[in-house]
C-alpha positions in Angstrom: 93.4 -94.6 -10.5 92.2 -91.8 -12.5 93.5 -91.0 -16.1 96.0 -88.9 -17.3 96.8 -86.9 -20.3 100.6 -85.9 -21.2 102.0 -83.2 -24.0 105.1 -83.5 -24.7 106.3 -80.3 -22.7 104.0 -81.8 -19.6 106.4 -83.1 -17.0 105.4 -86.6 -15.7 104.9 -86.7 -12.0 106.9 -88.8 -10.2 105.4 -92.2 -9.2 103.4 -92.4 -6.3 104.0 -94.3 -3.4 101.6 -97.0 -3.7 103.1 -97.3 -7.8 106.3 -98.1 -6.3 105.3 -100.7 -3.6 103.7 -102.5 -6.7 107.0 -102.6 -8.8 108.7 -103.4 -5.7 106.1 -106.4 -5.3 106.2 -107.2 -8.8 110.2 -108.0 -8.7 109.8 -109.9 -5.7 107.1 -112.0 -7.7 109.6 -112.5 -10.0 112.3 -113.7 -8.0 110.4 -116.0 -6.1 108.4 -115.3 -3.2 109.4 -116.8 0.6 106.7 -117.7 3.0 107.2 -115.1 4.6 107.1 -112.5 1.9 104.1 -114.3 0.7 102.4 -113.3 4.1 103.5 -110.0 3.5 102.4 -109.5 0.2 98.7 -110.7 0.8 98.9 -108.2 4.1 99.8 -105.5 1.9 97.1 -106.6 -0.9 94.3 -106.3 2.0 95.5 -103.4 3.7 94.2 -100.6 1.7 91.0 -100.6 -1.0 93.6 -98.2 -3.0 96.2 -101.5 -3.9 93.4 -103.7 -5.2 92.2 -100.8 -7.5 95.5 -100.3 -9.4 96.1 -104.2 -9.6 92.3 -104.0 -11.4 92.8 -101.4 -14.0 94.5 -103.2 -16.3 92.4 -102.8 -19.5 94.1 -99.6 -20.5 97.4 -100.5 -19.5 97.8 -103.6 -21.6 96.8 -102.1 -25.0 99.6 -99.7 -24.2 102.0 -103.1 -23.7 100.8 -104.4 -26.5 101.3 -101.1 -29.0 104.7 -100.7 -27.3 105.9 -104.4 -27.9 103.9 -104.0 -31.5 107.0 -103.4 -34.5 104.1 -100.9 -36.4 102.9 -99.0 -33.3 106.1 -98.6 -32.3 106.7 -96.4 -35.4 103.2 -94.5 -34.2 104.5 -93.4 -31.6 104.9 -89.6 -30.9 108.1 -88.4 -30.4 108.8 -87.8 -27.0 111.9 -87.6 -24.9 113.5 -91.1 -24.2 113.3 -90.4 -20.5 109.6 -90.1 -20.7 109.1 -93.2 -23.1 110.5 -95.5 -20.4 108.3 -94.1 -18.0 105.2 -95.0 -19.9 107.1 -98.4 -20.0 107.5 -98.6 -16.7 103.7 -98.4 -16.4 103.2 -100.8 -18.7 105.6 -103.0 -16.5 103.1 -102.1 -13.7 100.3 -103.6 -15.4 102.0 -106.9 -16.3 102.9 -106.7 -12.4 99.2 -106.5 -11.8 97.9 -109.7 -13.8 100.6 -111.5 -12.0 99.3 -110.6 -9.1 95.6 -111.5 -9.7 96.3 -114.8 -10.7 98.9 -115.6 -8.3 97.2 -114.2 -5.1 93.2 -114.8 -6.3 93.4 -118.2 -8.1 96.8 -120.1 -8.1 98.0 -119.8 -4.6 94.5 -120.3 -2.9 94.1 -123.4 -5.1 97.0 -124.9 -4.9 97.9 -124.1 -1.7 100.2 -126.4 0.7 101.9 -126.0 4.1 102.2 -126.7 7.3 101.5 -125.1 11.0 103.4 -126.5 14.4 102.7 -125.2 18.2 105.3 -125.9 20.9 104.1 -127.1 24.0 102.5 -123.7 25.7 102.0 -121.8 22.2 99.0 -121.2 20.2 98.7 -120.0 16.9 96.3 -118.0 14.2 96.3 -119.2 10.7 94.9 -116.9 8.1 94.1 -119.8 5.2 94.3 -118.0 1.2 90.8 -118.9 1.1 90.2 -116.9 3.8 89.5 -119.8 6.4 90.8 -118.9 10.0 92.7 -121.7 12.3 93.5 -121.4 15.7 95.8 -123.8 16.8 96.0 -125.2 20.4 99.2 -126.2 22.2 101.4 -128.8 20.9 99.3 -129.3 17.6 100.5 -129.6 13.8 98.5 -129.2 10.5 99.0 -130.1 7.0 96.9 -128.7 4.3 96.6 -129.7 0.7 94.5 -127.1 -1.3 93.6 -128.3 -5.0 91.2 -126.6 -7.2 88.4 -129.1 -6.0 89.0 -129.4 -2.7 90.4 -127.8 0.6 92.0 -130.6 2.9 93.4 -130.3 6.2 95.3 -133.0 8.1 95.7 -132.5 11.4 98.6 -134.6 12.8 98.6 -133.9 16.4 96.9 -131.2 19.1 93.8 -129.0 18.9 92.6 -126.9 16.7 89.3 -124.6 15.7 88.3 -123.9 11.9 86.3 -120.8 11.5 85.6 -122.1 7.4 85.4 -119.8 4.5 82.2 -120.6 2.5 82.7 -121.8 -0.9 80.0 -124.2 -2.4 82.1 -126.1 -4.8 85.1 -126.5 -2.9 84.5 -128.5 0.5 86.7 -127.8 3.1 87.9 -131.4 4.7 89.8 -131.9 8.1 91.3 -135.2 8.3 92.1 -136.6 11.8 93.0 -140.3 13.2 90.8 -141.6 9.9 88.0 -139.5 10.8 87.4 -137.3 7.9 85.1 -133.8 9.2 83.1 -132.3 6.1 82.3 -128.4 5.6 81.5 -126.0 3.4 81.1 -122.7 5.6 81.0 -123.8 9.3 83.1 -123.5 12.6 83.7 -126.5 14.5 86.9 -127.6 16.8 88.6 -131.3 16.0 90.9 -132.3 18.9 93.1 -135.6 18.3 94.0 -137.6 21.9 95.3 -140.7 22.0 92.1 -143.1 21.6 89.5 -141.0 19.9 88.8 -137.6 17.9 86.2 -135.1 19.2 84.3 -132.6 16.9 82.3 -129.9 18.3 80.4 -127.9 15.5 79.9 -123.7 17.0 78.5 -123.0 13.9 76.3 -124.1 10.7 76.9 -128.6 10.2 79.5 -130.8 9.0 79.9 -134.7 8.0 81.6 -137.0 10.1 82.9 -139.6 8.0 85.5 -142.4 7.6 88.2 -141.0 5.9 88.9 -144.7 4.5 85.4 -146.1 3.1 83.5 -142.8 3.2 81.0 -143.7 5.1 79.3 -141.7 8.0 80.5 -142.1 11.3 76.9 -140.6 13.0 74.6 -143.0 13.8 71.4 -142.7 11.8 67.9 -142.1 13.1 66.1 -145.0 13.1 62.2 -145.8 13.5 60.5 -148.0 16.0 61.8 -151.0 14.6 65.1 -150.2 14.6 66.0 -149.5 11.4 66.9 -146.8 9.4 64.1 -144.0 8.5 63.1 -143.9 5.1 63.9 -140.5 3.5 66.7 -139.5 6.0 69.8 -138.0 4.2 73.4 -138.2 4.9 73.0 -137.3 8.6 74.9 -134.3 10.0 76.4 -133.1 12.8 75.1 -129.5 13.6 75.6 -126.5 15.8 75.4 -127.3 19.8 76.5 -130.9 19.2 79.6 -133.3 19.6 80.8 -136.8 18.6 83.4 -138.5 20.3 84.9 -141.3 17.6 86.8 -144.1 19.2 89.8 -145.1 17.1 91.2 -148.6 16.8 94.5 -150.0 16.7 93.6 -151.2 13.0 93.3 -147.7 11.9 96.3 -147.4 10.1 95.4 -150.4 8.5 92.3 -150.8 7.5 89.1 -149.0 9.3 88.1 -150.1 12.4 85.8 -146.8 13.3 82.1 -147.2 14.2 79.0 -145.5 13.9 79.1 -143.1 16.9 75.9 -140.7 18.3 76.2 -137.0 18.0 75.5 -135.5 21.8 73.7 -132.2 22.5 76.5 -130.0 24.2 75.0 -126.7 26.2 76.2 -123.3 25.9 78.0 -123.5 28.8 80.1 -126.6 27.9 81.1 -125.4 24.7 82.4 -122.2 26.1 84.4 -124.2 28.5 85.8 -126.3 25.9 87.1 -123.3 23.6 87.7 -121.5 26.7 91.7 -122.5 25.4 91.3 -119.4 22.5 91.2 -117.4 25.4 93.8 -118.8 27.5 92.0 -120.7 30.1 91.6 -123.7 31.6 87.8 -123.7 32.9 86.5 -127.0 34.8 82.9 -127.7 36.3 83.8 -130.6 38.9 86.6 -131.9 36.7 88.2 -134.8 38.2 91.8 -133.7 39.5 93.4 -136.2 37.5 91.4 -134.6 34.5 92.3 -131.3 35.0 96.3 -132.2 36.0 95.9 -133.3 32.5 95.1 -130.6 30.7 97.8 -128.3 33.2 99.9 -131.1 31.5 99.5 -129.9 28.0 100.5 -126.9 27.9 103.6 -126.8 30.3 106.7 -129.5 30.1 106.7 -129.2 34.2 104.2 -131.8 34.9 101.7 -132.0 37.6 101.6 -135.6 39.0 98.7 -136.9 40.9 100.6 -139.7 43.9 97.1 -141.5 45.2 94.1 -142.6 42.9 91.8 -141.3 45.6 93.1 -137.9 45.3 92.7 -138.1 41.7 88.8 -138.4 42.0 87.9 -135.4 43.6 86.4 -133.0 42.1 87.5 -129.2 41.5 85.7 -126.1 39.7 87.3 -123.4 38.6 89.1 -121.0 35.4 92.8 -121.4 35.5 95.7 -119.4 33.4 97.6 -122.6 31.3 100.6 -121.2 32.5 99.7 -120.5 36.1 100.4 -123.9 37.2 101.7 -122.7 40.1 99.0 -120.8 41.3 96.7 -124.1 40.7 98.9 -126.2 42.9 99.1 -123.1 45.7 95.1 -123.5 45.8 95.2 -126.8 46.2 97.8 -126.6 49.0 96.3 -123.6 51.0 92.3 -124.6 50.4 92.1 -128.2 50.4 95.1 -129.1 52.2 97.0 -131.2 49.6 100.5 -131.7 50.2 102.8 -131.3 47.7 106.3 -132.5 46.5 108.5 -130.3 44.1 111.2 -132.4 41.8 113.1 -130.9 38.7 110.8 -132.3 36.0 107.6 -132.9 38.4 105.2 -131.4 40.8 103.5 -134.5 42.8 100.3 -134.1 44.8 99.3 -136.4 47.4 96.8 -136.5 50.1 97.3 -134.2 52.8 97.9 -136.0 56.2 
């Protein structure tokens, strides 16, 4: 914000616009911000070039605080009316607003960070992390995350979810999931917790699987022709294109139970089916119907029921709205003749006669 120069017969312009959103922000600061003024705040920090500027032109601003505060500058001071006096004040004010700002919203709060992120069954979410780290939240999924100086940890308790990382080389970012502990530093990769394992797929860049308990890596290492490990071969990685599926134990709450799993190449294809979810699809390639009544399942609290084990084995193609489980069971019903039985809670497919 350019400088200006005052007489003491030169009126003072009022302050502008963007002056008074930063007092107004600055007494919020003050008072103690809520989560959501917090999201509101850092909206209004990245909305225009112009905000960051007058939080960063502070130089100037606090030698004036500190004449004013100052018992012999004070006295310095040219006479000028009072009303103008606690104007320049009021700048001053500005600039201590500013330095809280900076430190709150570009150290303390990304460092420190802590909360938590729930989807209802049906709902999916967008987090914007303070370190700039994206989340996207599948249905009926939670997150915990713990940001310290060192470190950027995420627990995720339940669900789905795809990190899109910020890169920072001396803060790892760390998802924690059923004991399996996934290791970035400026990646993407999705983490889905079911009921008997945790799948990573890395879409961009490579990450450490590892046990969460001992540290250890949960990839299998490349080995030679003997069987054992190559000499030379670092912590082994998972990278872009592949996925591991780690099989938990009942023991994991215990003490760890996980093995050494192999990574497996995934094609372009299957990984767009897989995240097809951030779009709001279901896509199957000859999904089994007891498969794909499963993933209907997750996202609506009607449930889709499938009555005979052989109709659960056939196979079905197709991209499906989450919601449109409706329209699923009509295609079913009109194109492969299944017959169907409505209940409150329940739709239950059965071989047609």
């Amino acid at each position: 914000m350019p400088s200006t120069s005052f007489n003491n017969d030169t009126p003072l312009p009022p302050p502008t616009g963007l002056e008074e959103a930063a007092l107004r922000w600055f007494t919020c600061c003050q008072q103690g911000l809520s989560p959501e003024q917090e999201a509101d705040f850092e909206a209004w920090l990245c909305a225009d070039p112009r905000h960051a500027e007058l939080f960063n032109e502070l130089d100037g601003t606090w030698a004036l605080l500190s004449r004013v505060s100052s018992p012999a500058a004070t006295t310095s001071l040219p006479a000028v009316p009072r009303r103008r006096r606690l104007l320049r004040l009021g700048v001053s004010l500005l600039a201590a607003a500013a330095v809280v700002t900076i430190v709150y919203v570009s150290w303390w709060r990304p460092a420190h960070y802590a909360g938590e992120t729930i989807t209802e069954v049906g709902a999916q979410h967008t987090l914007r992390l303070p370190d700039g780290s994206l989340v996207s939240l599948n249905t009926d999924s939670a997150i915990a995350a713990a940001f310290t100086p060192s470190e950027r940890r995420v627990r995720l308790e339940r669900g789905e979810a795809h990190f899109a990382v910020a890169k920072n080389q001396t803060r790892p970012f760390v998802v924690e999931a059923g004991g399996v502990a996934v290791r970035a530093v400026g990646t993407a990769f999705n983490v889905r917790l079911v009921d008997k394992a945790v799948e990573v797929l890395v879409t961009e860049g490579r990450v450490r699987v590892d046990d969460a308990v001992s540290g250890h890596s949960l990839l299998v290492r490349p080995t030679g022709p003997d069987g054992a490990p190559m000499p030379g071969v670092g912590q082994p990685v998972l990278a872009s294109g592949q996925k591991v599926i780690v099989a938990l134990t009942a023991s994991i709450k215990v003490e760890s139970g996980l093995v050494e799993t192999a990574a497996i190449a995934v094609s372009s294809g299957e990984i767009q089916r897989e995240l097809a979810w951030r779009e709001h699809r279901l896509d199957f390639e000859l999904a089994t119907l007891g498969e794909i009544a499963a993933e209907f399942n997750r996202y609506n609290r009607h449930k889709l029921v499938v009555g005979d084990q052989a109709l659960a084995q056939q196979r079905f193609g197709g991209s499906f709205k989450p919601d449109d489980q409706a329209g699923f069971v009509r295609m079913l019903k009109e194109n492969y003749g299944v017959a169907v039985e409505e209940t409150e809670a329940a739709t239950v497919l059965r071989s047609g006669r």
